[in-house]
FIDOMI-592957 format. One record per atom (N, C-alpha, C): residue number from 1; residue in three letters; atom name; x, y, z. Coordinates in steps of 0.2 Angstrom, whole numbers. Layout:
n/res/atom/u/v/w
NUM/ala/CA/X/Y/Z
...
//
This chain:
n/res/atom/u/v/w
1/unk/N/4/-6/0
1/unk/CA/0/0/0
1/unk/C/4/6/0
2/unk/N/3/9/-4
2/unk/CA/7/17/-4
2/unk/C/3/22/-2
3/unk/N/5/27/2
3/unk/CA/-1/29/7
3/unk/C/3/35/5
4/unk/N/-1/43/7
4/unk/CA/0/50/3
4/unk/C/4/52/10
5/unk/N/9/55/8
5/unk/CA/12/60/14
5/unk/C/9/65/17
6/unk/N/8/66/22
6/unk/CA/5/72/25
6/unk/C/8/78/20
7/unk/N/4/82/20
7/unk/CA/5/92/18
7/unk/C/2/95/27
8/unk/N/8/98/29
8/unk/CA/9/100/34
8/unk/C/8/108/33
9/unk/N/-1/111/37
9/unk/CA/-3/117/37
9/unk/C/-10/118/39
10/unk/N/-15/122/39
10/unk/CA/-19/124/42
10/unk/C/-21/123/46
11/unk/N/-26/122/50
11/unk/CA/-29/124/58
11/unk/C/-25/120/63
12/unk/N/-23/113/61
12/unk/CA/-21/109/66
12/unk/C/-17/110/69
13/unk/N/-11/113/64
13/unk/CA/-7/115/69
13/unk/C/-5/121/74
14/unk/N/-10/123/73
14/unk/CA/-13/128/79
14/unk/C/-14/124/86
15/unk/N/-15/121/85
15/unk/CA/-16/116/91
15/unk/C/-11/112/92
16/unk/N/-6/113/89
16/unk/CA/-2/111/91
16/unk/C/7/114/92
17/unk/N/6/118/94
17/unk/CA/12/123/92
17/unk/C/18/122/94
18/unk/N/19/116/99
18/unk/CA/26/115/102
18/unk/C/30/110/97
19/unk/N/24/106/92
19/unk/CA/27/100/89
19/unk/C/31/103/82
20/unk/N/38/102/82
20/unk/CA/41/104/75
20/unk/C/40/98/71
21/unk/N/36/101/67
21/unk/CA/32/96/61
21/unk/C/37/95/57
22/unk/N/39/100/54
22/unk/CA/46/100/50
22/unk/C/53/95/52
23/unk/N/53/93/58
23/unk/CA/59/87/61
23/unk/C/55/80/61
24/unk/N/48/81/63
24/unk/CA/46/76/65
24/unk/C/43/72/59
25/unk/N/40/76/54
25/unk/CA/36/71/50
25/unk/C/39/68/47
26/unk/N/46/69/45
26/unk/CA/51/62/40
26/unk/C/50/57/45
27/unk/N/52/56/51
27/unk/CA/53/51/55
27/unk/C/45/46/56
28/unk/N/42/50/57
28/unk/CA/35/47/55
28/unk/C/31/44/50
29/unk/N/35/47/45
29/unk/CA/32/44/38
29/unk/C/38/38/37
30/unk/N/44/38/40
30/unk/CA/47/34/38
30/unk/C/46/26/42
31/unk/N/44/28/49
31/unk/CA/42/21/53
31/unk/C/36/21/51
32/unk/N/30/24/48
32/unk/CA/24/22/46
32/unk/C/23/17/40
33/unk/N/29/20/36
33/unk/CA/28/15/29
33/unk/C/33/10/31
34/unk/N/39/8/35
34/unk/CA/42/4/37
34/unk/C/36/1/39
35/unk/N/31/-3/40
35/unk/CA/27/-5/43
35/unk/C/19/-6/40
36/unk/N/20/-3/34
36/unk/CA/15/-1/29
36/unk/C/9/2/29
37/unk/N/10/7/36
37/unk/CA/5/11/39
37/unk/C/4/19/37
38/unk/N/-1/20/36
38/unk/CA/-3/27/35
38/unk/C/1/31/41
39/unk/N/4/37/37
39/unk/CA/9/40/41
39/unk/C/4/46/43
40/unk/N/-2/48/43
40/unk/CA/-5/52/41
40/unk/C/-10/52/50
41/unk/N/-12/44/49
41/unk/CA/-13/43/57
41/unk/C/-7/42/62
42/unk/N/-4/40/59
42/unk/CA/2/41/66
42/unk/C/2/47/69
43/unk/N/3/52/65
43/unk/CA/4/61/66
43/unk/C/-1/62/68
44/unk/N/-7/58/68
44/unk/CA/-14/61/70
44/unk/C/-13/57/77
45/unk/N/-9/51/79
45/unk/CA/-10/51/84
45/unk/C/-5/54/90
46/unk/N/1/57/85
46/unk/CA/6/60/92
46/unk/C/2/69/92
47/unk/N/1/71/87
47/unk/CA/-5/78/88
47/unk/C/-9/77/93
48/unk/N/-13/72/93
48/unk/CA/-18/69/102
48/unk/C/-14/71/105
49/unk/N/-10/68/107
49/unk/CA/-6/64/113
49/unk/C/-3/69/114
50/unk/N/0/73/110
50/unk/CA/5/78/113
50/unk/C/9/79/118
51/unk/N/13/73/120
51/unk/CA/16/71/127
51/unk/C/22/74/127
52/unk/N/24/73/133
52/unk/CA/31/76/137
52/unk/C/37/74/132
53/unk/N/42/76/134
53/unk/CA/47/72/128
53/unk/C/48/64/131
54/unk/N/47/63/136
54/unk/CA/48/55/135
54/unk/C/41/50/135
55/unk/N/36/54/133
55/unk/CA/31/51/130
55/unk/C/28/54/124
56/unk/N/30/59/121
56/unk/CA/26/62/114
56/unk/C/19/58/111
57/unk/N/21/52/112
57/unk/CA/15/48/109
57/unk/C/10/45/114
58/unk/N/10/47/120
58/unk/CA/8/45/127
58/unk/C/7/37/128
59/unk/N/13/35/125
59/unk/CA/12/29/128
59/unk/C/18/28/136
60/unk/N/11/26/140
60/unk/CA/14/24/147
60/unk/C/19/16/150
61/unk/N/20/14/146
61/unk/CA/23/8/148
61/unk/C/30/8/148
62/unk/N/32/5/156
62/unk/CA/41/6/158
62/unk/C/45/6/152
63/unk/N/46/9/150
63/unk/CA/55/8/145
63/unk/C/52/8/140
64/unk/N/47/13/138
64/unk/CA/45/17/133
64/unk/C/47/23/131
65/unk/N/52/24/137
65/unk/CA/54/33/136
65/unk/C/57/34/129
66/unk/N/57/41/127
66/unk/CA/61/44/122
66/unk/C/59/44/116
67/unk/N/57/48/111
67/unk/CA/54/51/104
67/unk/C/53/44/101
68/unk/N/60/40/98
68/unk/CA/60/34/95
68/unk/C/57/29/98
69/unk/N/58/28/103
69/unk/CA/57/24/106
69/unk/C/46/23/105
70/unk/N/46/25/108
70/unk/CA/37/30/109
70/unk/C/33/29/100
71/unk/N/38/32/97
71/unk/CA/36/30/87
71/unk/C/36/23/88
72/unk/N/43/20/88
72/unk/CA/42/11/86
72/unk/C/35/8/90
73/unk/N/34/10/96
73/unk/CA/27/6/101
73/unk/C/21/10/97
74/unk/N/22/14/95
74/unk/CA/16/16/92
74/unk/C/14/13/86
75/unk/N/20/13/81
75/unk/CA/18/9/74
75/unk/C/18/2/73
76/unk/N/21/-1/80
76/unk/CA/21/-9/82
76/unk/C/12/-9/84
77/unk/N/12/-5/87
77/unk/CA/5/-7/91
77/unk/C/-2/-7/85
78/unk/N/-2/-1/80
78/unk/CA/-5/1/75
78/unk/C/-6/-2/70
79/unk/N/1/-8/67
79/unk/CA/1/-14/64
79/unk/C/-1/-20/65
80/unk/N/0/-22/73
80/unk/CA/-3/-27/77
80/unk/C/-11/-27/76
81/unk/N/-13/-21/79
81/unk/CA/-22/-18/80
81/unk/C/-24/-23/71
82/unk/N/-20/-18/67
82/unk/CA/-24/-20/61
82/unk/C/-27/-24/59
83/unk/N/-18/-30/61
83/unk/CA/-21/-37/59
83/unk/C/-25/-40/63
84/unk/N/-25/-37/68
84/unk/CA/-29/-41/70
84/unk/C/-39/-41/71
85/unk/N/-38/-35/66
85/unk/CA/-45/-32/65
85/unk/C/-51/-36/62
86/unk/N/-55/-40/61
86/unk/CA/-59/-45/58
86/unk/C/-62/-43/51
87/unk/N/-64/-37/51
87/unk/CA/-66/-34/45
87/unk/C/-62/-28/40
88/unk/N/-62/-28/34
88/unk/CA/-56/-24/30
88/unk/C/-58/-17/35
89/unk/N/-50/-15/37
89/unk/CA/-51/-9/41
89/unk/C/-50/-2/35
90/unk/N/-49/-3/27
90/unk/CA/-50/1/24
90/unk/C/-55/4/18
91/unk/N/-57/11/16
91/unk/CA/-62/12/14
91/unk/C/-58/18/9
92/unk/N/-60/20/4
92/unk/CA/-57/25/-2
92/unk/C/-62/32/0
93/unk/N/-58/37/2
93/unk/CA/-60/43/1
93/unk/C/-61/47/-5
94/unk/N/-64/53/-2
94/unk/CA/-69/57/-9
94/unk/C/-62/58/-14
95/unk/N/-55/56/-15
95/unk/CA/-52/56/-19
95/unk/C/-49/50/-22
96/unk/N/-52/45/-20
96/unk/CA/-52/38/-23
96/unk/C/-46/35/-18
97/unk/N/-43/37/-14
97/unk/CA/-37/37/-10
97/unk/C/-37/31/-3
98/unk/N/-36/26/-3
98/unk/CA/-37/21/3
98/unk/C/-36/26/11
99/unk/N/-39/23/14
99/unk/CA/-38/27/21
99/unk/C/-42/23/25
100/unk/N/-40/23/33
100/unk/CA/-44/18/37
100/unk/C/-50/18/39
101/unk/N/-53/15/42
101/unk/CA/-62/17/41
101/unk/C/-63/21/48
102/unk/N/-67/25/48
102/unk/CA/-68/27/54
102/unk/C/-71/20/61
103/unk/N/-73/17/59
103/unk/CA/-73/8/64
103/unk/C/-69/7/65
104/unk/N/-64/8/60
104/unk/CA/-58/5/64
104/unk/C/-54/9/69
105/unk/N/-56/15/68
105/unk/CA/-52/20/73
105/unk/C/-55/20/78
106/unk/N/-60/19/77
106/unk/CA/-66/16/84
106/unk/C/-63/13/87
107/unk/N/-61/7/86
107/unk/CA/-59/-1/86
107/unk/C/-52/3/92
108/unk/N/-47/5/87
108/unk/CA/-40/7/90
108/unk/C/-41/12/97
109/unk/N/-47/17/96
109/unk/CA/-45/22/102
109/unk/C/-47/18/106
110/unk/N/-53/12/106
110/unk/CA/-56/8/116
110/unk/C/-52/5/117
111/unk/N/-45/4/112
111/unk/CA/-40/-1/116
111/unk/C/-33/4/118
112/unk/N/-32/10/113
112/unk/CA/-27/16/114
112/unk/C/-30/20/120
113/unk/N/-34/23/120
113/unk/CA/-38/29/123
113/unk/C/-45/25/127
114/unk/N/-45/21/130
114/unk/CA/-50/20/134
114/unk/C/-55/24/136
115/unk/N/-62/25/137
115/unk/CA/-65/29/141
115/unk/C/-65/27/147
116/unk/N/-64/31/154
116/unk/CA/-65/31/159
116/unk/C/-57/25/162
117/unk/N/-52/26/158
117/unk/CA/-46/22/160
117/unk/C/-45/26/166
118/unk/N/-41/21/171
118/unk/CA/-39/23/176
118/unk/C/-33/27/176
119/unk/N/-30/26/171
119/unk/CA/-25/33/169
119/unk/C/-26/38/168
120/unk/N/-32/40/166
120/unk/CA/-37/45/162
120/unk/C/-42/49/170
121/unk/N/-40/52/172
121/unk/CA/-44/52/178
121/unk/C/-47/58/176
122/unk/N/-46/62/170
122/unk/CA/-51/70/170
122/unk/C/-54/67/161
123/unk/N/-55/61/162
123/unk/CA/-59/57/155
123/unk/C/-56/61/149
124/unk/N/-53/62/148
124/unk/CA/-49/66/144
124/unk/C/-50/61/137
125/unk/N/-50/53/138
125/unk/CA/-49/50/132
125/unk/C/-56/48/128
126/unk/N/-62/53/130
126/unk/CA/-67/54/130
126/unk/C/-66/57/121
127/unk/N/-61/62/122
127/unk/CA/-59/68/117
127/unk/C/-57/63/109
128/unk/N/-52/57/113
128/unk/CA/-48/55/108
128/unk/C/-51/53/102
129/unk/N/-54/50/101
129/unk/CA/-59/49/95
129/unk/C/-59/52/90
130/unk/N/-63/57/93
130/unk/CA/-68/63/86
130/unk/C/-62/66/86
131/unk/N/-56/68/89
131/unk/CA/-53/73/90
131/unk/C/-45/69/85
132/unk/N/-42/61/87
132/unk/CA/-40/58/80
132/unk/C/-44/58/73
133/unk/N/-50/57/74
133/unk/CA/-52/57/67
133/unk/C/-52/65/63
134/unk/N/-55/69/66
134/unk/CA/-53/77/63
134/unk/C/-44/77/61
135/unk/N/-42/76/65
135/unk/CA/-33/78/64
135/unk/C/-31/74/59
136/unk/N/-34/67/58
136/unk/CA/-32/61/53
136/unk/C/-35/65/45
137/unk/N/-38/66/45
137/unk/CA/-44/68/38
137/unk/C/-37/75/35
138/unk/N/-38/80/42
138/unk/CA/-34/86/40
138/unk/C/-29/85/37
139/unk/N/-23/80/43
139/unk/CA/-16/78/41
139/unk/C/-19/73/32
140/unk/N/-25/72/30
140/unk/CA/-23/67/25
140/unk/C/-26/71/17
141/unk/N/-26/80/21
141/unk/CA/-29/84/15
141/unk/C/-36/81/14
142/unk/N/-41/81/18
142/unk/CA/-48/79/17
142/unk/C/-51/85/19
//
């Protein structure tokens, strides 16, 4: 699958001003397609997340510290979720363009972003959802 590289610009990155998209996204789009993944939802998931530097991607598990490290568990995780998805998790956008279904992003936040997780104590991962799916559509020029 060859997936479209992010164009990096309008609203999103208003909300997100600490993240240098300019250093980040090769690395992104390079561990995404290592793995055959839409580089488009990765970005859309470190934008959510917008974590510390040793969690940018908010992942909480011991000895996930550090920028690479946090990208590898994320596009190991995003890889794994797919396959293991029961029904094609992909669907063609208004530009004939493969992209994952919104089900499927369903599917990954109640397992990424839980609602009412015990790490989540102000439900925060309430947001994650609708709030991946806008940034994913943006980051993929929709």
């Amino acid at each position: 699958m060859r997936w479209p590289i992010s164009r990096i610009g309008g609203s999103t990155l208003e909300l997100n001003t600490l993240i240098d998209w300019q250093q980040e996204l090769p690395k992104i789009a390079a561990a995404a397609l290592e793995k055959g993944l839409d580089p488009a939802f990765i970005q859309a998931i470190r934008a959510q997340e917008n974590g510390s530097d040793q969690h940018p991607f908010g992942v909480l598990t011991p000895g996930s510290e550090g920028y690479d490290r946090q990208l590898e568990i994320t596009c190991a995780t995003v890889a794994h979720r797919l396959a293991s998805y029961t029904v094609n998790p992909l669907i063609r956008d208004s530009f004939g363009r493969v992209r994952y279904t919104t089900n499927w992003v369903a599917y990954f936040a109640s397992i990424w972003a839980p609602i009412e997780a015990g790490n989540d104590p102000d439900n925060e991962n309430a947001n994650w959802y609708p709030n991946v799916i806008e940034l994913y559509l943006k980051f993929r020029g929709e």
